[in-house]
Z-matrix of the N, CA and C atoms (Angstrom, degrees):
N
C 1 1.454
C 2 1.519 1 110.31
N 3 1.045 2 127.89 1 153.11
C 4 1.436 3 141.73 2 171.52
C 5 1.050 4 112.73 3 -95.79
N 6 1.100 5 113.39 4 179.94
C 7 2.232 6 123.16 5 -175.39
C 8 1.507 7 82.50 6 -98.83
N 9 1.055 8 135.03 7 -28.34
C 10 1.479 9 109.11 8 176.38
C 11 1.211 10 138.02 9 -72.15
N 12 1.821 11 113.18 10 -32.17
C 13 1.574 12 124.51 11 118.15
C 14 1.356 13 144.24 12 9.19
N 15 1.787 14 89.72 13 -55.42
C 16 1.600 15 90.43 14 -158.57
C 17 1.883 16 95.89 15 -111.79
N 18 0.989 17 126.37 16 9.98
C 19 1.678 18 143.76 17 174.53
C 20 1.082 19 105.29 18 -74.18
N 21 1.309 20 108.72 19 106.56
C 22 1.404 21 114.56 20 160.83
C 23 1.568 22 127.11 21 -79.29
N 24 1.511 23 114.98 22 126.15
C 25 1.625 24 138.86 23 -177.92
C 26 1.961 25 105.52 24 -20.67
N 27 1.273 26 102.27 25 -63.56
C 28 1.529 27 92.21 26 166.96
C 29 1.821 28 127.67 27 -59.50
N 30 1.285 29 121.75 28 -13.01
C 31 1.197 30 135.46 29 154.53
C 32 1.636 31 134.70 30 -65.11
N 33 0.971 32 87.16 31 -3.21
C 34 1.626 33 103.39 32 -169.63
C 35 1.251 34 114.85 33 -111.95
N 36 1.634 35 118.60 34 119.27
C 37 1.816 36 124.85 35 -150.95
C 38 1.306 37 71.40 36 -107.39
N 39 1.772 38 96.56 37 125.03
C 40 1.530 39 129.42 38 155.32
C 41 1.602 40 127.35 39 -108.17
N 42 1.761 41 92.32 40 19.04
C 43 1.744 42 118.32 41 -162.86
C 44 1.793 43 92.10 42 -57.32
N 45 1.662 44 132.57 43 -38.82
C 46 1.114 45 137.16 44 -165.88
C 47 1.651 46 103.02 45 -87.66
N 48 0.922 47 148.20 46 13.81
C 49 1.515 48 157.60 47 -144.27
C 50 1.313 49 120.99 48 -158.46
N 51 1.882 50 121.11 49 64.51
C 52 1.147 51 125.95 50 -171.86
C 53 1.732 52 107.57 51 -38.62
N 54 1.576 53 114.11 52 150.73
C 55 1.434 54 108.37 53 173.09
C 56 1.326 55 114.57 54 -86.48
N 57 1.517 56 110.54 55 144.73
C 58 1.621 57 106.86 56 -168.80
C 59 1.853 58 101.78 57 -92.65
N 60 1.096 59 95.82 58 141.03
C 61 1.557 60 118.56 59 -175.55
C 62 1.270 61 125.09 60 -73.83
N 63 1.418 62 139.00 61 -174.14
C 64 1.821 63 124.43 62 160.92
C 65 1.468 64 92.75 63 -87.89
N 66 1.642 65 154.64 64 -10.81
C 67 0.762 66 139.63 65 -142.75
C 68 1.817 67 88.73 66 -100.29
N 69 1.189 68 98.87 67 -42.57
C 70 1.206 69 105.96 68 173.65
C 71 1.928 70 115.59 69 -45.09
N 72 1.023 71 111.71 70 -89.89
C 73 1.577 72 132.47 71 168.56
C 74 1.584 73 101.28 72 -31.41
N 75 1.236 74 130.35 73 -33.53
C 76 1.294 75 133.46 74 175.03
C 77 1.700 76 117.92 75 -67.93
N 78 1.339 77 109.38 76 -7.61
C 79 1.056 78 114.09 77 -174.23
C 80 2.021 79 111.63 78 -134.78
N 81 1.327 80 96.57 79 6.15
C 82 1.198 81 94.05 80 162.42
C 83 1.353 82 125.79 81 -74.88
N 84 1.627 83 115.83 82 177.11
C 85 1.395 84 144.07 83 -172.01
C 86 1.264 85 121.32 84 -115.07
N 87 1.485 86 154.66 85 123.72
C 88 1.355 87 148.43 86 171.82
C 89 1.624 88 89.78 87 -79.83
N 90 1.502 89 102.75 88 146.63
C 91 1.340 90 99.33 89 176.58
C 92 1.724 91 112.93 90 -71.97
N 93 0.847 92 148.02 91 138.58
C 94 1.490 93 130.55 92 174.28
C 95 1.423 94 114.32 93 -67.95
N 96 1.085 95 129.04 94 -14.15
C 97 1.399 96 122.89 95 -175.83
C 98 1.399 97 124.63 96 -105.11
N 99 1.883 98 104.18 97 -8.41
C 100 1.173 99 117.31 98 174.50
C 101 1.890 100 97.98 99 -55.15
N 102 1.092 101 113.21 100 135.94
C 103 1.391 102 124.16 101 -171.33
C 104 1.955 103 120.56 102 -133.68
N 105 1.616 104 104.78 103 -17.63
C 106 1.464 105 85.24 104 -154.36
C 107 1.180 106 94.66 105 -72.52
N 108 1.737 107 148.32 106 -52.19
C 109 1.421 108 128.67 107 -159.91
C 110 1.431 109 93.02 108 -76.13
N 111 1.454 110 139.77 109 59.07
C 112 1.022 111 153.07 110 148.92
C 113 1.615 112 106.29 111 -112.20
N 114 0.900 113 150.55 112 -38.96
C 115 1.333 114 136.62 113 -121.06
C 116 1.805 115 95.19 114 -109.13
N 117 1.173 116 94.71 115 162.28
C 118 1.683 117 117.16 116 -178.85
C 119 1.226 118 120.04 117 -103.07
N 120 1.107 119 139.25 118 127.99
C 121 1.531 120 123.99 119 161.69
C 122 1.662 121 98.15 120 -94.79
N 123 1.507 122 98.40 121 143.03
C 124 1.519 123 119.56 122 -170.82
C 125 1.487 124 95.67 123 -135.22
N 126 1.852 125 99.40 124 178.53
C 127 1.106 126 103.33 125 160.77
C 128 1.911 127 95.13 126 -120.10
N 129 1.469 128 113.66 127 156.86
C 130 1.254 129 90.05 128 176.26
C 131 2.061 130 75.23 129 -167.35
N 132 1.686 131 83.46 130 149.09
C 133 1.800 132 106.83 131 -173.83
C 134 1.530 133 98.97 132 -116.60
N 135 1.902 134 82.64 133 117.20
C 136 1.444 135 102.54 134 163.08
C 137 1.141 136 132.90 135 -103.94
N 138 1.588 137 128.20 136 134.56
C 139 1.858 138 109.70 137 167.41
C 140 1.478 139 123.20 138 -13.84
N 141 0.557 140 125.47 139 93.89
C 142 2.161 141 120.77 140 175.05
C 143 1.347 142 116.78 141 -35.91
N 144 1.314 143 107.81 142 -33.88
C 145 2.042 144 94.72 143 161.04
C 146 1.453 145 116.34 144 -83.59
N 147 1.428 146 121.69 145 -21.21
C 148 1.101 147 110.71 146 164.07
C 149 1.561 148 122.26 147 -71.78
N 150 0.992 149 115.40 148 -28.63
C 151 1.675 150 113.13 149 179.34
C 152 1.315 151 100.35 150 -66.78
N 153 1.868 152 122.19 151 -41.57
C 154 1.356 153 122.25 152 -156.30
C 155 1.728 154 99.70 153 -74.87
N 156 1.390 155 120.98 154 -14.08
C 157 1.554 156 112.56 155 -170.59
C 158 1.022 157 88.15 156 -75.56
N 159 1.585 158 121.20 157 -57.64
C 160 1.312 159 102.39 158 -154.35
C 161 1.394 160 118.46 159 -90.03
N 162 1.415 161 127.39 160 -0.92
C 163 1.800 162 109.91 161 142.49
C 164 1.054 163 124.75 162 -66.52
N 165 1.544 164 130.58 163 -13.91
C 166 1.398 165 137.16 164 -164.87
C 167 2.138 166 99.69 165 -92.56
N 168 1.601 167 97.52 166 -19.42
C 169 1.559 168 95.03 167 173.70
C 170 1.534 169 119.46 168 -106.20
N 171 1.731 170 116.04 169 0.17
C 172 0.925 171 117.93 170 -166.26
C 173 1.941 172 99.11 171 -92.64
N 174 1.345 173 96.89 172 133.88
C 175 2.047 174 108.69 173 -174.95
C 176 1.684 175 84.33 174 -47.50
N 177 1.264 176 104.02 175 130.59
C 178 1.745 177 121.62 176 142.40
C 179 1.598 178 102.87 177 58.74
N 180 1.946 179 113.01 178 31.05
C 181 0.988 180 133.61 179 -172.51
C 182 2.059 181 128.18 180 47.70
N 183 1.573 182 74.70 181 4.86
C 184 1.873 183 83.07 182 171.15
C 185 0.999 184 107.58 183 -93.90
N 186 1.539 185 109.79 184 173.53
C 187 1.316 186 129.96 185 174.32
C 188 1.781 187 118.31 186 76.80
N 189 1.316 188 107.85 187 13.88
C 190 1.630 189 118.21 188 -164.59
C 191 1.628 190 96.29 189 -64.92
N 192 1.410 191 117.61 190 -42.76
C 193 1.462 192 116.13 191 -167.16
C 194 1.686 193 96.24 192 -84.02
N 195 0.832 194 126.65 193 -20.00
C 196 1.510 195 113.53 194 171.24
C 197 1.663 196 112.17 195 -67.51
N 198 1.272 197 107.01 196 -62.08
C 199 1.211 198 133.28 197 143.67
C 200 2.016 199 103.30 198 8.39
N 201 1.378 200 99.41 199 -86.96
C 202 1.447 201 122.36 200 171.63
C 203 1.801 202 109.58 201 -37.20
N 204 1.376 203 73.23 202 -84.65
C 205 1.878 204 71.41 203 171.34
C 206 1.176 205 128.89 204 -27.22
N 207 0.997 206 113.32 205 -67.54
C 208 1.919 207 128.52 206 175.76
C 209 1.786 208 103.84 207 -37.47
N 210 1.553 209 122.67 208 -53.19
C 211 1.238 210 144.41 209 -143.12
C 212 1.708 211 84.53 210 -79.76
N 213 1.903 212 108.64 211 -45.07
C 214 1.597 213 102.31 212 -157.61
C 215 1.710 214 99.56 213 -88.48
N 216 1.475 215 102.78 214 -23.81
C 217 1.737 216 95.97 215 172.93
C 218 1.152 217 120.38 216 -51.85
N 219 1.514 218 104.63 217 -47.86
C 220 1.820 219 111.67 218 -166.95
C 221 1.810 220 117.71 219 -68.69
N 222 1.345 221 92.82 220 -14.90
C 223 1.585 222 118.80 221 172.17
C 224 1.609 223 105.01 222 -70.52
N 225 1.239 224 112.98 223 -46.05
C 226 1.368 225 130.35 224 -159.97
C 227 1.878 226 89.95 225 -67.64
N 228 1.241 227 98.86 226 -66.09
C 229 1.463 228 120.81 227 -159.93
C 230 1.214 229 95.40 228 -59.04
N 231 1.552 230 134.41 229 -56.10
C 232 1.039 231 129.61 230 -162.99
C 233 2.006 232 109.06 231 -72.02
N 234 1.599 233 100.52 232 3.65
C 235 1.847 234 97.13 233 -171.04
C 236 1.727 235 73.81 234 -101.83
N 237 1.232 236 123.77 235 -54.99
C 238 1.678 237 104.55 236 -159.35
C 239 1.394 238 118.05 237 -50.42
N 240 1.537 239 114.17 238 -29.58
C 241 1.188 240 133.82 239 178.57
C 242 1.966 241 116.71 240 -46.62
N 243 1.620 242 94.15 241 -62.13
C 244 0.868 243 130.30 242 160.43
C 245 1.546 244 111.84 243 -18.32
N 246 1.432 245 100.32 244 -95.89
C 247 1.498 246 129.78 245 -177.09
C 248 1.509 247 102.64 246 -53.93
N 249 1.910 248 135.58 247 -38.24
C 250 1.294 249 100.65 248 165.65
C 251 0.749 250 144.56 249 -89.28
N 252 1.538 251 130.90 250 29.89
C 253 1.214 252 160.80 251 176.20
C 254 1.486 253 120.91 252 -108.29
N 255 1.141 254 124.64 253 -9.09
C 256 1.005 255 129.86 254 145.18
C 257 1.547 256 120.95 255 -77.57
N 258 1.472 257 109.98 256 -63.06
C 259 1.666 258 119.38 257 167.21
C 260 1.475 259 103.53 258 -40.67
N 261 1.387 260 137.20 259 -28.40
C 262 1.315 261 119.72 260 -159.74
C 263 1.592 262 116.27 261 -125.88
């Protein structure tokens, strides 16, 4: 454990750390892309060389389905993109 560990919450000078207000929070943003207490578990069938690239590119073979995600968002993003530029 560390001494930072062992500090108790009333011990801790927040003298440099204006307090944030409702006015504040009233004017925030959710990120839109924040996603994980979003996400689904599915089952879903891929080409087998496509699955195999991308375990074969993912570090220390993790992260392949993140991997995916990222690959089908930017797909996503790049069609909305797309499409409002046509509409507009």
């Amino acid at each position: 454990m560390t001494a930072l560990d062992n500090l108790r919450d009333e011990d801790i000078d927040f003298s440099d750390i204006p307090p944030l207000t409702e006015e504040f929070w009233k004017n925030g943003i959710r990120n839109p892309h924040y996603a994980r207490a979003l996400k689904e578990q599915l089952t879903i069938r891929l080409d087998a060389d496509i699955l195999d690239w991308f375990k074969r590119h993912a570090k220390d073979g993790k992260g392949y389905q993140t991997d995916i995600n990222k690959a089908l968002r930017a797909y996503v993003v790049a069609q909305e993109k797309r499409a409002a530029r046509k509409a507009g």
